[in-house]
C-alpha positions in Angstrom: 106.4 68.2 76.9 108.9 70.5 74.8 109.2 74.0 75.9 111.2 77.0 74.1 112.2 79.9 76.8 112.9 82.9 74.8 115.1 86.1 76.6 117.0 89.0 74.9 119.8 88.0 76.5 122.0 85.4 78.5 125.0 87.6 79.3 125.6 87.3 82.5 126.1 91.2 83.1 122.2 91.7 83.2 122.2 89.6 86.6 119.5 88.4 88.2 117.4 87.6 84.5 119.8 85.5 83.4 120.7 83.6 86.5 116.6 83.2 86.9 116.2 81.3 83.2 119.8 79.2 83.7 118.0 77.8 87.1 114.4 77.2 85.1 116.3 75.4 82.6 117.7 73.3 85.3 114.8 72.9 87.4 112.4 72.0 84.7 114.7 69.4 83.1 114.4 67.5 86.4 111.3 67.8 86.1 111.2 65.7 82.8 110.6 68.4 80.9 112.5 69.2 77.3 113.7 72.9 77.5 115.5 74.8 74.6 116.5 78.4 75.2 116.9 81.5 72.2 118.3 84.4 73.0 120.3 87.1 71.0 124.4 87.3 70.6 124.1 89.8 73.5 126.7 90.3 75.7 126.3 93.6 77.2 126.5 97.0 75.5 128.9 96.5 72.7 129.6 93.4 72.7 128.6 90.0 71.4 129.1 86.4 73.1 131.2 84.9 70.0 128.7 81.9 70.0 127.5 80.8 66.6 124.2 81.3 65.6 121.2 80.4 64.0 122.1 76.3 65.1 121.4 74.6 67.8 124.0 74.6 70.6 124.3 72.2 73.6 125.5 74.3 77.2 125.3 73.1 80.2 122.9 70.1 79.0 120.4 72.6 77.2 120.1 73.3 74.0 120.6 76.6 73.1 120.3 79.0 69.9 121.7 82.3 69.9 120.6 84.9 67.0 123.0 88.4 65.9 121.4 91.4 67.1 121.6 94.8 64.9 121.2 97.1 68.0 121.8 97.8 71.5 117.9 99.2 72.2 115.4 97.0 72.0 118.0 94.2 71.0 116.2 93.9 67.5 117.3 90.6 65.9 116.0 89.6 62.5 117.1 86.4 61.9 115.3 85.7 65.3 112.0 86.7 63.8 112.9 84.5 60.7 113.5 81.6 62.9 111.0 82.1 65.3 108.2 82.3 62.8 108.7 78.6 61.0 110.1 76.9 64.8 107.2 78.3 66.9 105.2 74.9 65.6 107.9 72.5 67.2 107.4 73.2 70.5 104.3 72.6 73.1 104.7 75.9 74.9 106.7 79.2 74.5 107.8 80.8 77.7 108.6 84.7 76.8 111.1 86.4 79.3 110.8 90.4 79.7 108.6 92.8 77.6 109.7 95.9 75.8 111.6 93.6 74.1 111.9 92.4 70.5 112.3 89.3 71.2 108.9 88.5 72.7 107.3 90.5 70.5 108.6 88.4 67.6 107.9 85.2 69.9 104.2 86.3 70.5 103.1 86.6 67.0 104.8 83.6 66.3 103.7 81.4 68.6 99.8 83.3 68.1 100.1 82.5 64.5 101.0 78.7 65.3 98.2 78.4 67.8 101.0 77.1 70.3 99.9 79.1 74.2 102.8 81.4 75.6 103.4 82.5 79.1 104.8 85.5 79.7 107.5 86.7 82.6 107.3 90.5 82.9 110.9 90.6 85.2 109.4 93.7 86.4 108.2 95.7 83.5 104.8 96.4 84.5 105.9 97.6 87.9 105.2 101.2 88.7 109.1 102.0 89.1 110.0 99.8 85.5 107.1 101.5 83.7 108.7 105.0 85.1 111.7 104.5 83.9 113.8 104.7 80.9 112.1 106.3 78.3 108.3 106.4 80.0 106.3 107.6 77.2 107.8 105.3 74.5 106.4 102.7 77.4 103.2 103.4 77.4 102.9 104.0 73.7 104.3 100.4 73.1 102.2 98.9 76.1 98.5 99.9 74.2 100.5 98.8 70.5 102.7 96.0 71.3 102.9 94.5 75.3 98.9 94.6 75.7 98.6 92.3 73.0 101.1 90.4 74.1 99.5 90.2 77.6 95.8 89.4 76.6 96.5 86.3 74.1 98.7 85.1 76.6 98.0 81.7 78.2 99.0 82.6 82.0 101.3 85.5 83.1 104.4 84.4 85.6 105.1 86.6 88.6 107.8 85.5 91.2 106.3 87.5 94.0 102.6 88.8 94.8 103.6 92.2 95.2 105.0 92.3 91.0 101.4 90.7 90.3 99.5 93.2 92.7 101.7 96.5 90.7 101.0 94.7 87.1 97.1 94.7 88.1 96.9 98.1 88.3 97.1 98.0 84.6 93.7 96.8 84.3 94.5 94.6 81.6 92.7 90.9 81.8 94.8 88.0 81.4 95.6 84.8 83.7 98.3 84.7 86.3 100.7 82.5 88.4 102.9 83.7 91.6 105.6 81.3 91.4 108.6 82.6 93.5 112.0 82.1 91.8 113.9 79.0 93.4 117.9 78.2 93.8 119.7 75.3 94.7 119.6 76.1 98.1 122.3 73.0 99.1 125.1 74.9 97.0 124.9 77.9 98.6 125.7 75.5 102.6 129.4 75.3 101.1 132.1 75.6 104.8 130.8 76.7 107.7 130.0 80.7 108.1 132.4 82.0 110.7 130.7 82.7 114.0 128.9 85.8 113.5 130.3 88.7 115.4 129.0 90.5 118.2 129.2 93.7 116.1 128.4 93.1 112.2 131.1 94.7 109.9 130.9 93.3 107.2 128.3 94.5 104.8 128.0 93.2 101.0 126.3 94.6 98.0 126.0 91.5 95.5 124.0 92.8 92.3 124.2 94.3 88.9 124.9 97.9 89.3 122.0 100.1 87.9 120.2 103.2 89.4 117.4 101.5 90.5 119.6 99.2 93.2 119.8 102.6 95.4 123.6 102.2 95.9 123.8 106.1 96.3 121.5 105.9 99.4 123.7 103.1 101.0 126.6 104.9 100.4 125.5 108.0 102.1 123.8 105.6 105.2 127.5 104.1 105.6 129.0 107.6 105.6 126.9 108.5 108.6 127.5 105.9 110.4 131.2 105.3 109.5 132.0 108.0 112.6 130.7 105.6 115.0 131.4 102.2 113.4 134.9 102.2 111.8 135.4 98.8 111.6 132.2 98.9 109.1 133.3 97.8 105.4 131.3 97.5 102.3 131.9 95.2 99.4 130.5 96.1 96.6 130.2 93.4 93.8 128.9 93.6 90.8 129.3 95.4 87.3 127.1 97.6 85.2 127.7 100.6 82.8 131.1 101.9 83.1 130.3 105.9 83.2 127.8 105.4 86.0 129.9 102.5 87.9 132.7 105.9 87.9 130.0 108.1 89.4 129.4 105.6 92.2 133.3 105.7 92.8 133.2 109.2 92.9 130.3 109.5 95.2 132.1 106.8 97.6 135.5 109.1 97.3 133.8 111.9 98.2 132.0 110.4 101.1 135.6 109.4 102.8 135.0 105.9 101.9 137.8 104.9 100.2 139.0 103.0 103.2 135.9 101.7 103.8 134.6 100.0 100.6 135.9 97.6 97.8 134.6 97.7 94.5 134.8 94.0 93.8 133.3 94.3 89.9 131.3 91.1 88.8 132.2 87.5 90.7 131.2 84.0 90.5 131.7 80.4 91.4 134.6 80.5 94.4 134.9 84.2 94.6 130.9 84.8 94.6 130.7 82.0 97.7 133.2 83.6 99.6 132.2 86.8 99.6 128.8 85.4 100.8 130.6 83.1 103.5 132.6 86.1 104.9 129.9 88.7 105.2 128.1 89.7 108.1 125.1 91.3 106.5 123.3 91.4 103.1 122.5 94.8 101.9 120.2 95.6 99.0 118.0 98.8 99.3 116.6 98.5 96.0 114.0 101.3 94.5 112.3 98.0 93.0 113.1 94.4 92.2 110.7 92.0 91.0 111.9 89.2 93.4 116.0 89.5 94.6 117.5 86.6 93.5 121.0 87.7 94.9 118.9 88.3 98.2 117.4 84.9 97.8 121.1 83.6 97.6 122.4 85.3 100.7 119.2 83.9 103.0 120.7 80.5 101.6 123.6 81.2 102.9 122.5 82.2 106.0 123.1 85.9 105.9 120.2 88.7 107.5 119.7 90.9 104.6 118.7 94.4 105.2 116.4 94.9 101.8 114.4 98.2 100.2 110.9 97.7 100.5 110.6 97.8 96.9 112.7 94.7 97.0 109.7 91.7 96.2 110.9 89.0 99.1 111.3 92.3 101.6 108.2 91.8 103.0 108.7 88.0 103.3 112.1 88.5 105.3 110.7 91.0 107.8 108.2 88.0 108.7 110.1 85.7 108.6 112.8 87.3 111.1 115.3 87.2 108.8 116.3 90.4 108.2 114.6 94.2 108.0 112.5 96.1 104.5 113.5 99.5 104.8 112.0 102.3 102.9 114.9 103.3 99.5 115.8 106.8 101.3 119.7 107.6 102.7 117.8 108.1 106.2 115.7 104.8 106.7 118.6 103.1 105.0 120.8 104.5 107.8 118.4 103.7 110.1 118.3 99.9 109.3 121.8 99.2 108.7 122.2 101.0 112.6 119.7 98.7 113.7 121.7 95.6 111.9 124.9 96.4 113.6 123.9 96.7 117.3 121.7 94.0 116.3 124.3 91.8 118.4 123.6 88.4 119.1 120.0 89.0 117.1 122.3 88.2 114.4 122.5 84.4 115.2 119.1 83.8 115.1 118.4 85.8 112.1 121.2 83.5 110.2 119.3 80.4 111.1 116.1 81.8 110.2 117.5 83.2 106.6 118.3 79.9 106.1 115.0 78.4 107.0 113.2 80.8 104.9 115.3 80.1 101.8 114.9 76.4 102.0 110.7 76.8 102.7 110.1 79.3 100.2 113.0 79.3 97.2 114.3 75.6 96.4 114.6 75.2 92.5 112.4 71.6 93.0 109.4 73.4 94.2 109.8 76.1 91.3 110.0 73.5 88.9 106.9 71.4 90.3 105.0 74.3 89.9 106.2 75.6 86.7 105.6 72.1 85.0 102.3 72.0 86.7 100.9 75.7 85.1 102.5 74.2 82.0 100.5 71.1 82.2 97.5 73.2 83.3 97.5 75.7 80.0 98.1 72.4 77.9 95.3 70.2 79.1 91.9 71.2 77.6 
């Protein structure tokens, strides 16, 4: 079985996205199946990865291509189309990453026009907070033109979590669905033991791509009312996104009286990443919406209680599970919560071993694959 996944982009600056399709690649190729990957030069706003393009590139085991694009909105890439139109044929299956996008939209027709069956992987387009944001109208006008479609000759639509599928529905627009929750190599993420965990948490990190939509505005203003109380609370904050807003966050913390009290850590991996996640005391995330949380999948792997926005997908999941709490994305349940968290005492413990638990039941990177290869195999067999 030969399968192309197709993405705007591999930089790792759009988080979550990108982490999701380098862990598919992984997971499927253990599977036995043959995965390529194209994507655009893309590597952020401005900038392009240097790889070359239009030829086939091994990374990481995978071959890869990589195609210029001519423009930051809607990452429009030409040579893409060009490509994509004579390739389509090669493979058994496309799987198309994000909508609103040129690149699916070029991988779509293609792939139609070949008679080979796509699947599609929204990442939270078709939620009620994607479709509100950024440009709304020019949404909906490309969602009857373009994305529907897209959607309705697909062979299956891929949702990591029931509550992105339950949003999309609302749509009204018929195609076939999976839920297959995103997976991790949940062993990587055991590394040196976590320090005991305090009787008092004070250690909070923020592990994400920095965007509007993560609510970091209400977390700042929880931790400024509760700073009075808690002193010894500190907030690392890592991740990167667009420079002029990442300066109104700093701003926002400054004039909270939280210089003191958080560290603006910018974008980490590999040694850095896992200590940040070994050292923490809690997981914070108090996202407006995220189609599943991969960073908050990572942190239950590593055995930290996350405290997650109820628009966060795996919120719900955590709460069950006792892992952690789903708080609604305003200043004051966020405040709440994190209060809660902190006097949680030695609630803590337990909540570490059952973050863990939940990881390993629900996210491993085997189980995704299994099922991925399985809806694969499904669309395929007549």
């Amino acid at each position: 079985m030969r399968v192309l996944h197709v993405i705007p982009s591999l930089s790792p600056v759009h988080g979550g996205a990108t982490r999701a399709v380098l862990l598919m690649e992984q997971a499927l190729q253990a599977q036995g199946v043959e995965v390529e990957t194209a994507a655009t030069d893309d590597d952020g706003p401005g900038r392009r990865n240097g790889k070359a393009c239009g030829q086939p590139l091994c990374e990481d085991g995978i071959v890869r291509w990589y195609f210029p694009k001519r423009a930051e909105f809607y990452k429009p890439a030409p040579a893409f189309a060009r490509w994509i139109a004579g390739a389509a044929r090669e493979y058994d299956l496309l799987h198309l990453h994000a909508l609103f996008s040129f690149t699916t939209a070029a991988a779509a027709r293609a792939a139609r026009r070949a008679g080979v069956p796509y699947v599609v992987e929204p990442i939270g387009t078709l939620n009620r907070y994607g479709l509100g944001r950024r440009r709304p109208w020019l949404k909906r006008l490309s969602l009857a033109l373009v994305e529907g479609p897209v959607l309705r000759h697909a062979a299956a639509l891929r949702f990591t979590s029931e509550q992105e599928a339950e949003e999309a529905r609302a749509l009204g627009i018929a195609w076939r669905e999976a839920v297959i929750p995103l997976g991790l190599e949940v062993a990587a993420f055991n590394g040196p033991e976590r320090p005991p965990v305090p009787v008092v948490a004070s250690q909070l990190l923020f592990l994400s791509r920095l965007d509007p939509k993560k609510n970091l505005e209400g977390l700042l203003d929880a931790l400024s009312v509760l700073v009075p109380a808690h002193p010894q609370l500190r907030l690392t904050v890592a991740g990167d996104g667009d420079a002029a807003y990442v300066a109104q966050l700093k701003a926002r913390a400054a004039g909270l009286g939280l210089d003191w009290h958080v560290t603006w850590a910018g974008h980490i991996e590999g040694a850095r990443k896992a200590e940040a996640l070994r050292t923490a005391d809690v997981f914070v995330l108090p996202s407006f919406s995220e189609n599943f949380g991969i960073a908050a999948a990572e942190a239950l792997a590593a055995g930290l209680p996350c405290l997650l926005g109820e628009g966060v997908a795996i919120a719900k999941d955590v709460a069950q599970a006792g892992a952690g709490l789903a708080v609604a994305p305003d200043s004051a349940s966020v405040t709440a919560g994190l209060r809660r968290m902190i006097d949680a005492q030695e609630d803590l413990a337990a909540m570490s071993v059952r973050a863990r638990r939940l990881a390993q039941s629900r996210f491993s990177a085997q189980a995704m694959g299994l099922r991925l290869k399985q809806l694969y195999s499904d669309i395929l067999t007549p």
